[in-house]
MDTraj code that builds the backbone (N, CA, C; nanometers):
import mdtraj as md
import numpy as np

residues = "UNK UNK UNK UNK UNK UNK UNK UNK UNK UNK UNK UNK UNK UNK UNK UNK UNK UNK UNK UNK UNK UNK UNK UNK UNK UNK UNK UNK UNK UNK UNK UNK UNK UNK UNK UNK UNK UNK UNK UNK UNK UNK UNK UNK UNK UNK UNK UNK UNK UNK UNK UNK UNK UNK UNK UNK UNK UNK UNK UNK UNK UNK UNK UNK UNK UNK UNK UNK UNK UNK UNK UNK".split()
xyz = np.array([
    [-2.9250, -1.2271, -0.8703],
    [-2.9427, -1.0903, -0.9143],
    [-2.8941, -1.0807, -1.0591],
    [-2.9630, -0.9954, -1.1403],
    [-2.9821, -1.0076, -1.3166],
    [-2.8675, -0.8701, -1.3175],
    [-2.8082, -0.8142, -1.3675],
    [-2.7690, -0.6713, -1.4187],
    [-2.7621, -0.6613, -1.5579],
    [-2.8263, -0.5613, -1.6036],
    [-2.7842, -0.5162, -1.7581],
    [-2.7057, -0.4288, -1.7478],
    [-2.6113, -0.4041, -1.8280],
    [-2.5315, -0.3168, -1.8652],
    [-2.5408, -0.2381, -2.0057],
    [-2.5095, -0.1457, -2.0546],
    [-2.5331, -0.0792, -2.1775],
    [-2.3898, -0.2023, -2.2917],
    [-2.4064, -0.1798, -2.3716],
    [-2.3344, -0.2406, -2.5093],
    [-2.2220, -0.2083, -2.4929],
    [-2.1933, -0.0733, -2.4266],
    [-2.0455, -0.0523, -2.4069],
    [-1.9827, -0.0898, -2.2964],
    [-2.0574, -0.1038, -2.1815],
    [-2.0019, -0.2018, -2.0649],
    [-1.9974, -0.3361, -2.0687],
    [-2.1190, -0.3728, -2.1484],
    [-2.0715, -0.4930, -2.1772],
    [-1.9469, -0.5479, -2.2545],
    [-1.8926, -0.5053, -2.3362],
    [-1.8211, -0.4995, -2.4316],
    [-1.7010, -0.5204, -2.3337],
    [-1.6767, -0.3954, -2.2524],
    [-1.5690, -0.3640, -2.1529],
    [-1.5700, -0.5042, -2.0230],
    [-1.6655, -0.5088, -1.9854],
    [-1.6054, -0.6581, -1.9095],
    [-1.5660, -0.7917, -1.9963],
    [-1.6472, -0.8043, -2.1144],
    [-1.5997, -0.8930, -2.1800],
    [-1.4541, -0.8663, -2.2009],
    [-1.4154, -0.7822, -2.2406],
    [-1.2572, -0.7539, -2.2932],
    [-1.2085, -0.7812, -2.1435],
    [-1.2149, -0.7505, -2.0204],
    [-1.1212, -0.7533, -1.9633],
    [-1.1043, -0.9267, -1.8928],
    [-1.2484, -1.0020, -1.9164],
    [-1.2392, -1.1807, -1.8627],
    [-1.1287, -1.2163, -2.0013],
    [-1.1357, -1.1687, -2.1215],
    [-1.0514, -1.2491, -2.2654],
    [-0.8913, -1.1542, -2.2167],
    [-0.8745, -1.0768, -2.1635],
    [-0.7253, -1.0470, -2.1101],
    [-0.7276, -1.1290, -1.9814],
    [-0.7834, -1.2048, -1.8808],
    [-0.7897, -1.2351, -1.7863],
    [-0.7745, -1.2266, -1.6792],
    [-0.8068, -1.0301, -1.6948],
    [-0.7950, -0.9815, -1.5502],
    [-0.8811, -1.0267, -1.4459],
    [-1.0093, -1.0953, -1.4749],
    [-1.0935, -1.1156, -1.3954],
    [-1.1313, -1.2399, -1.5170],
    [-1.1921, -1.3515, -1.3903],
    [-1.2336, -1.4721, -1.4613],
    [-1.3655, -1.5115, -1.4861],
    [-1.4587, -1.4046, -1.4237],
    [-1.6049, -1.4400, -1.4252],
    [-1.6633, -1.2184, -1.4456],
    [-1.7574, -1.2271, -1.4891],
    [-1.8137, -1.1216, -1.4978],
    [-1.8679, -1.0729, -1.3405],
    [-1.8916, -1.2053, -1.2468],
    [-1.9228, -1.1982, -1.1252],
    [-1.8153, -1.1358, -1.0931],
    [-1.7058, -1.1822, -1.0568],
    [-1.6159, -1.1125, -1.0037],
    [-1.5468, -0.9985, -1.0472],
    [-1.5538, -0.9123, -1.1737],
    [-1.5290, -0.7729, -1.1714],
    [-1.6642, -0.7248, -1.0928],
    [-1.7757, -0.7482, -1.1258],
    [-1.8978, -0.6775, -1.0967],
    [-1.8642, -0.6293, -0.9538],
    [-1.8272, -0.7692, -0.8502],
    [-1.7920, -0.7755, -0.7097],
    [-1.6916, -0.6680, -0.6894],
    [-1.5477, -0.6639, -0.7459],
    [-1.4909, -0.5437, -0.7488],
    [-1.4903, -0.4422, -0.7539],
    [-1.6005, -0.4210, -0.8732],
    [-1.6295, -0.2488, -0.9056],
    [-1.7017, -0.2428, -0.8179],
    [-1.8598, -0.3051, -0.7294],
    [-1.9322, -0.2451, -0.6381],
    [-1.8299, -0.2078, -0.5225],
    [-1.7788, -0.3096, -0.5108],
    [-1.6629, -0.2526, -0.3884],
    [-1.6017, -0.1249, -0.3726],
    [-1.5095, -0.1109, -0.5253],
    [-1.4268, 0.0128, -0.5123],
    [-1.5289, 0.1474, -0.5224],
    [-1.6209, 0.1015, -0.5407],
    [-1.7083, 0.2246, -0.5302],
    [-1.7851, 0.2855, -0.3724],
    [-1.7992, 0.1651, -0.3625],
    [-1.8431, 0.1638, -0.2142],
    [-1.7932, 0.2310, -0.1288],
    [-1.6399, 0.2074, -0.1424],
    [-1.5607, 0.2354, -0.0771],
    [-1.4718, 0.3766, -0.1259],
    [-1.4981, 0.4175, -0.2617],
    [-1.4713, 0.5534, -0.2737],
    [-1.5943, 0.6539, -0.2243],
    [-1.6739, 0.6225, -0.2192],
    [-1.8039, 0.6900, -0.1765],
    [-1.7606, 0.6938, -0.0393],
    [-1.7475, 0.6222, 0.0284],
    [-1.7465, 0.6075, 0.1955],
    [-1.6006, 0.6665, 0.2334],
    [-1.5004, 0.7128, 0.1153],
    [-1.4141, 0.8007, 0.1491],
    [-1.4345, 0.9570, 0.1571],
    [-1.5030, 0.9557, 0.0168],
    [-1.5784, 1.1153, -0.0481],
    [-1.6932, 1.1963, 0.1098],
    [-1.7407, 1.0773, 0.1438],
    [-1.8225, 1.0756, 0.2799],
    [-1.7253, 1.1595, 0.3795],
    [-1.6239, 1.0246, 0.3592],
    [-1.5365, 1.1319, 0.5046],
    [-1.4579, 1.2693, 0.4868],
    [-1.4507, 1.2522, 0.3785],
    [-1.3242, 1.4185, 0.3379],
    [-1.4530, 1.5269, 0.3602],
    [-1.5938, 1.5265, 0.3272],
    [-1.7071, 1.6135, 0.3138],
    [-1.7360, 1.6386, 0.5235],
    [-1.7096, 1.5534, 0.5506],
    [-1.7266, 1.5446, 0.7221],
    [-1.5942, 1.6171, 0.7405],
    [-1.5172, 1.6255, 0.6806],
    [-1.3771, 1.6429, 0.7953],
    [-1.3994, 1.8368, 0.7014],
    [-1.4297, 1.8348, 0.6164],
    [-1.4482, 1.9761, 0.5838],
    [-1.5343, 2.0414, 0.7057],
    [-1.6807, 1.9507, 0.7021],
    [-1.7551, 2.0453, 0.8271],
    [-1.7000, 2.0674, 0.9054],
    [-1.6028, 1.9538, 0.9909],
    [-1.5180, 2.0068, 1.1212],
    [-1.4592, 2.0918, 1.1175],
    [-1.3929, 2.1317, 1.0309],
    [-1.3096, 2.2768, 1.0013],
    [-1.3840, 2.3808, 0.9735],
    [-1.5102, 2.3857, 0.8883],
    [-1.5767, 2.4739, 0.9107],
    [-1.5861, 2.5362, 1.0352],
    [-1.6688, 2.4170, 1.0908],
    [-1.7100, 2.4569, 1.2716],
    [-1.6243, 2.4893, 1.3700],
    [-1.4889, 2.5043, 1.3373],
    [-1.3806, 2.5085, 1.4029],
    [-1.3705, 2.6414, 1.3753],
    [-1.3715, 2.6862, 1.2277],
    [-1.3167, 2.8140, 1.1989],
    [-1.4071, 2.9438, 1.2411],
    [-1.5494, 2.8656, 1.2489],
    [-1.6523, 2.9622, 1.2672],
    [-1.6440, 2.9751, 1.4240],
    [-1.6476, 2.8477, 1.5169],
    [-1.6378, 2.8830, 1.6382],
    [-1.5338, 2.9796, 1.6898],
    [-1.3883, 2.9720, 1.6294],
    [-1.2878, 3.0507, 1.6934],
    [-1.2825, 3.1703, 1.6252],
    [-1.4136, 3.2331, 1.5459],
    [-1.4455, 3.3505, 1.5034],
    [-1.3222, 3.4060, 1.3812],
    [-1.2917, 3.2755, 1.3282],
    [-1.2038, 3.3282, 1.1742],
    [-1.2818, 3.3173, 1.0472],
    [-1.4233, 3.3040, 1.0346],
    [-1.4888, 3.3077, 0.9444],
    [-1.4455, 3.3853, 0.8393],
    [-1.4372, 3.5125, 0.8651],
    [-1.4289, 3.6814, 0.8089],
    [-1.3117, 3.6717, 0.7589],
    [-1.1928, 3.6064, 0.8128],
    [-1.0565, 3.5984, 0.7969],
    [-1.0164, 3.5242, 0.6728],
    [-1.0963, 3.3817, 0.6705],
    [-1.0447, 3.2960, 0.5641],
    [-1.0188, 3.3647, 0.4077],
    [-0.8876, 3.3118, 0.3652],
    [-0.9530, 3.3434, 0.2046],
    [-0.9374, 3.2042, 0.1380],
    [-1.0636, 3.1892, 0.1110],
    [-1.1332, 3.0851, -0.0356],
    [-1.0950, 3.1503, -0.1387],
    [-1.0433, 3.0012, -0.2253],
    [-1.0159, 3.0428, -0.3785],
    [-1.1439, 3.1254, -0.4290],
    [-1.0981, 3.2176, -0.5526],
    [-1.2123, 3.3196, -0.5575],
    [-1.2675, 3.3993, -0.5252],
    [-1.1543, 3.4016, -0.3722],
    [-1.2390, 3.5271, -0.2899],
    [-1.1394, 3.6427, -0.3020],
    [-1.0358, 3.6133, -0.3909],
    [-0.9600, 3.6895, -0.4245],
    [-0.9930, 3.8242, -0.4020],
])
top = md.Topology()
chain = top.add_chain()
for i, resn in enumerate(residues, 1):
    res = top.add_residue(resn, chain, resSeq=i)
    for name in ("N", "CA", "C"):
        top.add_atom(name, md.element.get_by_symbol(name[0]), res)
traj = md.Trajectory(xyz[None], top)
């Protein structure tokens, strides 16, 4: 698999293999898909655990009750 990156990412992995945080461009690449992956698949769950509370609040009829920022 090929990836381009813009001039400024490139730039940015180069700098970080010549500090030697990472020894191959493969292996930040491998990292960043990861931590993303895996912030996404967190962002996933906090957006699910909101609906549950929604559906919680609406079922036990506190809809009307809540106050949301803004609802000042």
């Amino acid at each position: 698999m090929e990836i381009s990156l813009s001039d400024h990412l490139s730039r940015q992995v180069e700098q970080q293999i010549a500090t030697g945080s990472y020894r191959t461009a493969d292996e930040l690449m491998e990292e960043a898909v990861s931590l993303l992956l895996d912030q996404r698949a967190r962002a996933e769950g906090r957006i699910e655990s909101l609906r549950r509370i929604e559906k919680m609040v609406e079922e036990a009829g506190l809809a009307d009750k809540v106050l949301l920022p803004g609802d000042e």
